[in-house]
C-alpha positions as CSV (number, residue, x, y, z in Angstrom):
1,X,18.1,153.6,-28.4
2,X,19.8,152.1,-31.5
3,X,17.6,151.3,-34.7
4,X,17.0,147.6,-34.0
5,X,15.3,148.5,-30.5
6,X,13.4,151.7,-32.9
7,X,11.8,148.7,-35.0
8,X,11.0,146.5,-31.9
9,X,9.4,149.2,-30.1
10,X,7.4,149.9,-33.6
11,X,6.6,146.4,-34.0
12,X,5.2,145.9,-30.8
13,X,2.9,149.4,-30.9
14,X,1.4,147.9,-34.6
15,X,0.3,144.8,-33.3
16,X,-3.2,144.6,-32.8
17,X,-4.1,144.6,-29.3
18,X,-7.8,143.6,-27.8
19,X,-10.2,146.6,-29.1
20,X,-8.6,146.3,-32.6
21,X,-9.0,142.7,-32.9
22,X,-12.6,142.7,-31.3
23,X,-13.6,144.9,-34.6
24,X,-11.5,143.9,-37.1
25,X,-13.3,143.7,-41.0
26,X,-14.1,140.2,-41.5
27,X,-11.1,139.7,-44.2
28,X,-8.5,141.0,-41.7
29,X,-9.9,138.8,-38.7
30,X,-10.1,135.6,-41.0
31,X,-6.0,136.8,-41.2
32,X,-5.3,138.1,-38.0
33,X,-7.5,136.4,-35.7
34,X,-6.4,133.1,-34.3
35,X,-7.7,133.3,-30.3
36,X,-9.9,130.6,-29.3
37,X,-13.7,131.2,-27.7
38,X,-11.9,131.7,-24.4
39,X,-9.2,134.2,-24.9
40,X,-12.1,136.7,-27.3
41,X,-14.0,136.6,-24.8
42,X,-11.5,137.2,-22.0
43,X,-10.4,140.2,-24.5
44,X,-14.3,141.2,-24.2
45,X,-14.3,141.1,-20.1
46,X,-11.2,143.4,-20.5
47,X,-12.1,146.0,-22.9
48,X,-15.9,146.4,-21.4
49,X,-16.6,145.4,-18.1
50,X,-16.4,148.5,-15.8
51,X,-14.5,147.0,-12.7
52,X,-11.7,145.1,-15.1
53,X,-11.2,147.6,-17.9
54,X,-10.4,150.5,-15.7
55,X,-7.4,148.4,-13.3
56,X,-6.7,145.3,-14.9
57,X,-6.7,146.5,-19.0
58,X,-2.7,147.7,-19.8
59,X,-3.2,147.0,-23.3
60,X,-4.7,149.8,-24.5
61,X,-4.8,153.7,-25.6
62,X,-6.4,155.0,-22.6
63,X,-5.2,157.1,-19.7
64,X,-5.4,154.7,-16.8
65,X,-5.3,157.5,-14.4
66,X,-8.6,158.9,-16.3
67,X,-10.2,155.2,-16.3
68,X,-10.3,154.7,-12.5
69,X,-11.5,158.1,-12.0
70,X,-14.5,157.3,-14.3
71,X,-14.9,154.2,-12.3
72,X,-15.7,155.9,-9.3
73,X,-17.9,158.8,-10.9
74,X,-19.7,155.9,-12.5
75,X,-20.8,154.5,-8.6
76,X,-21.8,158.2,-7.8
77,X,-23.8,158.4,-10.7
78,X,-25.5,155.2,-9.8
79,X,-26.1,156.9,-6.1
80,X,-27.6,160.2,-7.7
81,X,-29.6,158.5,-10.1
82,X,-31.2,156.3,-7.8
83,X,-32.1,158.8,-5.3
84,X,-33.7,160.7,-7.9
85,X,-36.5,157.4,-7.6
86,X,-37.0,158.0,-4.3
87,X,-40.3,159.7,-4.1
88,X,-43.6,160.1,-1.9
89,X,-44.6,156.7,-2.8
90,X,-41.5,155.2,-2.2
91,X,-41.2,156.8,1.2
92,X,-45.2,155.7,2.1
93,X,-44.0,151.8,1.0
94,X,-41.1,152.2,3.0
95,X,-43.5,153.3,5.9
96,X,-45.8,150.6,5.3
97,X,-43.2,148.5,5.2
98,X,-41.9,149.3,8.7
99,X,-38.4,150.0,7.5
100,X,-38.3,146.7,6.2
101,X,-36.3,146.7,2.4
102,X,-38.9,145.7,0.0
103,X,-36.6,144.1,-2.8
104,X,-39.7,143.5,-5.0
105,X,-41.1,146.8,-4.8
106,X,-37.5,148.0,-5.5
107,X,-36.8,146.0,-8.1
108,X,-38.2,148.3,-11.0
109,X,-36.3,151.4,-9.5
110,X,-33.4,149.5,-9.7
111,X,-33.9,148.3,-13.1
112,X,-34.6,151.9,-14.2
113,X,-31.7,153.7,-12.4
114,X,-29.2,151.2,-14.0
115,X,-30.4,151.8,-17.6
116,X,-30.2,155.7,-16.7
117,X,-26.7,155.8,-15.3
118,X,-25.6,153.2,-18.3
119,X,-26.6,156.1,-20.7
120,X,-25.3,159.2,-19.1
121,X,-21.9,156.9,-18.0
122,X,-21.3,156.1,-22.2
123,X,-22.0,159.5,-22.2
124,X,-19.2,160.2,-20.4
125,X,-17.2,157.7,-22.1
126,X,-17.0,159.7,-24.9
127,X,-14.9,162.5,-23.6
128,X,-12.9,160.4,-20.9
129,X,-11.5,157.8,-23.5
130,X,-9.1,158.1,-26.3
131,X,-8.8,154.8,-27.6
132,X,-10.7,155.3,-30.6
133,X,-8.8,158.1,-31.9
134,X,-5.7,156.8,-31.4
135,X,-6.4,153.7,-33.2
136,X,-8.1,156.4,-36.3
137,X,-4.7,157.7,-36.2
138,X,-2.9,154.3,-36.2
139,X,-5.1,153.2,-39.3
140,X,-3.8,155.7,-41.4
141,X,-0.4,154.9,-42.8
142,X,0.2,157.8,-44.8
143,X,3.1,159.7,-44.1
144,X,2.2,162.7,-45.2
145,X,1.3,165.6,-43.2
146,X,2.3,163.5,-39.7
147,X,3.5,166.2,-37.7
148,X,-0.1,168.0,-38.3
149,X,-2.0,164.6,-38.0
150,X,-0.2,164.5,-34.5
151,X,-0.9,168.1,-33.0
152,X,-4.7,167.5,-34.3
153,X,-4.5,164.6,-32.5
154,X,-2.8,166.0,-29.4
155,X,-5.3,169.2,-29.5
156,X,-8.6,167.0,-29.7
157,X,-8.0,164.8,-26.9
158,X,-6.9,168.0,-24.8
159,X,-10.4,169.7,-25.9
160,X,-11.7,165.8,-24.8
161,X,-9.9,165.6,-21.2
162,X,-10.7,169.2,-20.3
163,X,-14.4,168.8,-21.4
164,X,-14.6,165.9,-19.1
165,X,-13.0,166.6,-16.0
166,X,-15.3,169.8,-16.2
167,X,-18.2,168.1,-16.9
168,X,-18.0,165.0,-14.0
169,X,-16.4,168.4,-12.1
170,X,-19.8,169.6,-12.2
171,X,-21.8,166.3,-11.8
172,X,-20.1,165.9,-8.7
173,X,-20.8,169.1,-7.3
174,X,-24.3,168.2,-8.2
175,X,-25.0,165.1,-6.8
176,X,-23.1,166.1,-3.5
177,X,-25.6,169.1,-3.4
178,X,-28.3,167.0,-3.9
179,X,-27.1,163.8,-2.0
180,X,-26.4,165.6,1.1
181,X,-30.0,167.6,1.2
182,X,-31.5,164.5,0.5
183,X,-30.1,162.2,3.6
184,X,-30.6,165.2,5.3
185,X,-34.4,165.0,5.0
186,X,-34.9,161.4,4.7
187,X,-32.4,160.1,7.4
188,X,-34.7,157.0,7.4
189,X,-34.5,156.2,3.7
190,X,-30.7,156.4,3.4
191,X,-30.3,152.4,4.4
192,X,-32.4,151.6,1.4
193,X,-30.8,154.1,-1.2
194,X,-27.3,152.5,-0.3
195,X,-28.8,149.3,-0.7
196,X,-30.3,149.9,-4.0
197,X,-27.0,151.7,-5.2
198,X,-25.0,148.6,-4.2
199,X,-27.6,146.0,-6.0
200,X,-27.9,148.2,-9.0
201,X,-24.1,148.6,-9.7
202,X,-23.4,145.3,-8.5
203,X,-25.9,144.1,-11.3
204,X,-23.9,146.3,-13.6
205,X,-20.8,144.4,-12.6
206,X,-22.5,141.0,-12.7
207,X,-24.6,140.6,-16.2
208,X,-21.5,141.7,-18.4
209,X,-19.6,137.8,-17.4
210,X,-23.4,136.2,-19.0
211,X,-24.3,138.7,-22.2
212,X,-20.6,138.5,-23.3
213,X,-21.0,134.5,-23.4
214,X,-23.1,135.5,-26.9
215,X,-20.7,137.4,-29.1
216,X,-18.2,134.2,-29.4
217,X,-21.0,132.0,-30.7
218,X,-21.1,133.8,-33.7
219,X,-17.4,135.1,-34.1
220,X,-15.5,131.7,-33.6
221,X,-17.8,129.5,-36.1
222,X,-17.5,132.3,-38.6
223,X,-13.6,132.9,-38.4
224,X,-13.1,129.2,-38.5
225,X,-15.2,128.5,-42.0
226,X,-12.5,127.3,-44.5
227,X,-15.4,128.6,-47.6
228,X,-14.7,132.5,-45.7
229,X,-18.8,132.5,-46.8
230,X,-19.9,133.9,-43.2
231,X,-20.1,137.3,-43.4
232,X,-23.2,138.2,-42.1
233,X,-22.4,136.0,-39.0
234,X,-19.5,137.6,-37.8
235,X,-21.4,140.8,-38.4
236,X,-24.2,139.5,-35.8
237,X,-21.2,139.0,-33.3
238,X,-19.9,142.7,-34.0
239,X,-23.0,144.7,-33.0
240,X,-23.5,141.7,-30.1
241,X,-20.8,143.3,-29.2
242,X,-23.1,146.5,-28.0
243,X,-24.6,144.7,-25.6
């Protein structure tokens, strides 16, 4: 590789890509941030919704390898959690009901066992990407001390990676336990805890494409002010963001 293909290559791995732009300071997006409402919140779909950031997303720091496996442990959380809902009263409806899936009865079990498995699947976020300390080591520019910088950086995402594939290791081994004694007892139930699973990750899939509408409603008008006096809007379209 001669130098000129060196300082492409370099080029290329400085530019911003999605998740950098998405949260840049309000200075350095009124600079750097020329996308329209579409393409942010395309960017958005990409670096958050489950489904599309773990086989569609190229463009960023994280093992792809490690972001379809979290994909799927995500669904098998959403399985476990919502069997964990399934309890005498829920079996009694389910008797009453002849068999028959009660979609209104299910409804708040659904609604519950989504927020759950939200939680404990950011929790697993945490230690299955490494986006955000890739870009903490990108942001600094100082050339001192890079070799160390590196292995520090090479160490903490191996201490990250091991942490999680022996954690979802164990959640797996978990629900499996708990799964199988559970459609072993309640042979009748198991249509309606599929069901659930399916409507409550499917929900999960679904409401991202409408709460993600919000953020650019706030970001565009405040990146294209020619007084750069809107601050405090742009913030409002950084922690929307979170949603």
């Amino acid at each position: 590789m001669n130098e000129q293909e060196i300082i492409k290559k370099a080029k290329i791995i400085m530019e911003y890509n999605d998740e950098e732009k998405n949260n840049l300071k309000y200075k350095l997006a009124l600079k750097y941030d020329k996308r329209t409402y579409i393409e942010y919140y395309l960017s958005l779909l990409k670096t958050k919704h489950l489904f599309i950031f773990s086989f569609f997303n190229n463009n960023d720091y994280n093992s792809r390898i490690i972001k379809i496996d979290l994909f799927f442990i995500s669904f098998t959380l959403y399985y476990a959690v919502n069997a964990l809902f399934f309890n005498d009263n829920t079996m009694h409806k389910i008797y009453e009901d002849e068999g028959s899936f009660n979609f209104i009865y299910q409804l708040p079990q659904i609604i519950y066992s989504s927020l759950i498995s939200n939680v404990l699947d950011i929790l697993l976020k945490l230690l299955a990407l490494s986006e955000g300390n890739i870009l903490d080591y990108k942001k600094n520019k100082d050339k001192k001390d890079l070799g160390k910088r590196k292995n520090e950086l090479n160490n903490k995402l191996k201490i990250k990676f091991i942490l999680y594939f022996i954690i979802s290791f164990l959640l797996l081994l978990i629900f499996w336990y708990y799964l199988s004694m559970f459609c072993a007892i309640y042979r009748n139930t198991q249509y309606h805890l599929i069901k659930d699973t399916l409507i409550s990750f499917g929900l999960s899939l679904i409401y991202p494409f409408a709460i993600y509408l919000l953020p650019g409603i706030f970001r565009i008008p405040a990146l294209s002010d020619r007084n750069n006096k809107r601050n405090w809007i742009y913030n409002i379209s950084l922690l929307s963001q979170f949603l």
